[in-house]
N, C-alpha and C positions, 0 to 999 in steps of 0.2 A: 271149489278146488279145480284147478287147473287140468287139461286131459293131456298130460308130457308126452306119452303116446304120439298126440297130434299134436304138439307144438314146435313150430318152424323152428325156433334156433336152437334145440333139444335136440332136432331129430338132425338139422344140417350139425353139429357137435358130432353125432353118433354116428351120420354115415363119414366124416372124414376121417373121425377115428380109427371106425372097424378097416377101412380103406390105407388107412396109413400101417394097422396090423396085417395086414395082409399085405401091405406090398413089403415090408419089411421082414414078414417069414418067406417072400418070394428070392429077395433080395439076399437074405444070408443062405438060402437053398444054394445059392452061385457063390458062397465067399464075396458077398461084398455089402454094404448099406444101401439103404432107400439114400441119403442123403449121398452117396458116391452115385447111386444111378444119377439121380439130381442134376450134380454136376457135369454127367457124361452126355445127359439131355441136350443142358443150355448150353453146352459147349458145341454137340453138331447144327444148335438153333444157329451160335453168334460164335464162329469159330474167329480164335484172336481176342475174344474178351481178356479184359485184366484182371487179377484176380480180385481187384479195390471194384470196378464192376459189376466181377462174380456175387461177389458179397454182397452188395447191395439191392440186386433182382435177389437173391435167397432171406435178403432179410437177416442177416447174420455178421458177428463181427470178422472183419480180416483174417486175423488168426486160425479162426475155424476153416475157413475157406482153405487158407494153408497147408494146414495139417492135412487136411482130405485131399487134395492135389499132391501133395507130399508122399502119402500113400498109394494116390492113385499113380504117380511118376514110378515111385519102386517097382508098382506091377506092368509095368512098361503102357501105359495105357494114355498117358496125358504127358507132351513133352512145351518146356518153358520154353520161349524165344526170346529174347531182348526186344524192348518198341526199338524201333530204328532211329525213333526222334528223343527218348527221354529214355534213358539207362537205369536209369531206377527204377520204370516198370518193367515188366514181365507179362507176358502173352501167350495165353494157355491154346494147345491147340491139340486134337487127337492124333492119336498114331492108331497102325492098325489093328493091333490086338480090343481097341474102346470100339472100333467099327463090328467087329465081333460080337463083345457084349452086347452093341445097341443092338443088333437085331434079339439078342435074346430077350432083351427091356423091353424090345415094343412089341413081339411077342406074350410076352406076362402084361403088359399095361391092356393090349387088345383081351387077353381072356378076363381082366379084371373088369374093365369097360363093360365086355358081353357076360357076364355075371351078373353086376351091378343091374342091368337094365332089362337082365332077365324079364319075359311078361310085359313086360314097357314098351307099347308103340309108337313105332316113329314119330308120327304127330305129338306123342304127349313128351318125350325125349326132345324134340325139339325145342317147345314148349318151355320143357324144362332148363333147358341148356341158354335160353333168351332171357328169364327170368334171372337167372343165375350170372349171366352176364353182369345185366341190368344190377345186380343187387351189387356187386363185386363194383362196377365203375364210381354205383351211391358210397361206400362204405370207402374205397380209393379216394373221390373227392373230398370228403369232409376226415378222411386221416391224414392228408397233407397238405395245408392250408398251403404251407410253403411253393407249394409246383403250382398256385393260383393265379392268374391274373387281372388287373383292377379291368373293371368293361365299363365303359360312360354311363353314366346317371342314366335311370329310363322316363323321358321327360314323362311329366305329368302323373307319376307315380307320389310323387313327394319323398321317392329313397333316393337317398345317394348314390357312391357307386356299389354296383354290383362283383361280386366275385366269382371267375368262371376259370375253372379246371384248365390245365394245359393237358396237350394230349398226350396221355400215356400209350406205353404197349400192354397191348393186349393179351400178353403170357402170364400165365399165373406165379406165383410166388413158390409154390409146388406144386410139381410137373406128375411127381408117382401117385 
């Protein structure tokens, strides 16, 4: 029988869980969602994303991304631009009451961070955080065959061609 206790993708499950309940009792503490910090994040990351973009770093369909710009536009927090080039899109960008909030997000994301890692020394947090990398970039190339591209045969292997990852960014899919 298995020790779940100590098994790697039991225990990564449970601490993004517990992580994701916590930022979300942090999150409605302030009137708002873990998935509206989210947006208010990648938005001071990649200010001027679209919202077809937005959606696609969060993994999420359009719509969703909408509705939550939509409410975060009501709270005066995120205002829409026209592209200059194609009128059909739309360019999210902050206003100053979301520069507000951010310091309160990255205030809570810092005490959740130093919570987390409580007891954790830097070397092993390092450690940690390279592993984690590393596992994130494996689990990125082999879920999107699509962003691949073909590399020349490697002579004297007897394979064909090979297939090798185009380069992604390096932001995670969620940020809280």
């Amino acid at each position: 029988m298995a020790d779940f206790e100590r098994d790697l993708l039991f225990l990564l499950h449970d601490v993004a869980r517990l992580l994701r309940v916590d930022a979300d009792k942090r999150a409605r503490a302030h009137g708002m969602t873990r998935a509206q910090w989210g947006i208010l994040i990648w938005l001071e990351r990649q200010p001027g994303i679209s919202q077809k973009e937005l959606a696609e770093l969060l993994e999420v369909e359009p719509i969703t991304v909408a509705r939550l710009v939509d409410r975060l536009e009501g709270r005066g927090m995120v205002e829409r631009r026209p592209d200059p080039r194609d009128r059909r899109i739309w360019r999210l960008h902050l206003s100053r009451p979301a520069h507000l909030a951010l310091r309160e997000i990255n205030l809570q994301r810092s005490e959740m961070a130093e919570m987390v890692t409580n007891g954790i020394d830097e070397n092993s947090q390092t450690i940690m955080i390279e592993a984690l990398v590393r596992m994130k970039a494996t689990l990125t190339r082999d879920s999107h065959p699509a962003r691949r591209a073909v590399e020349p045969s490697q002579p004297g292997t007897g394979q064909g061609p090979r297939r090798q990852t185009a380069p992604r960014r390096p932001e995670a899919r969620e940020v809280v």
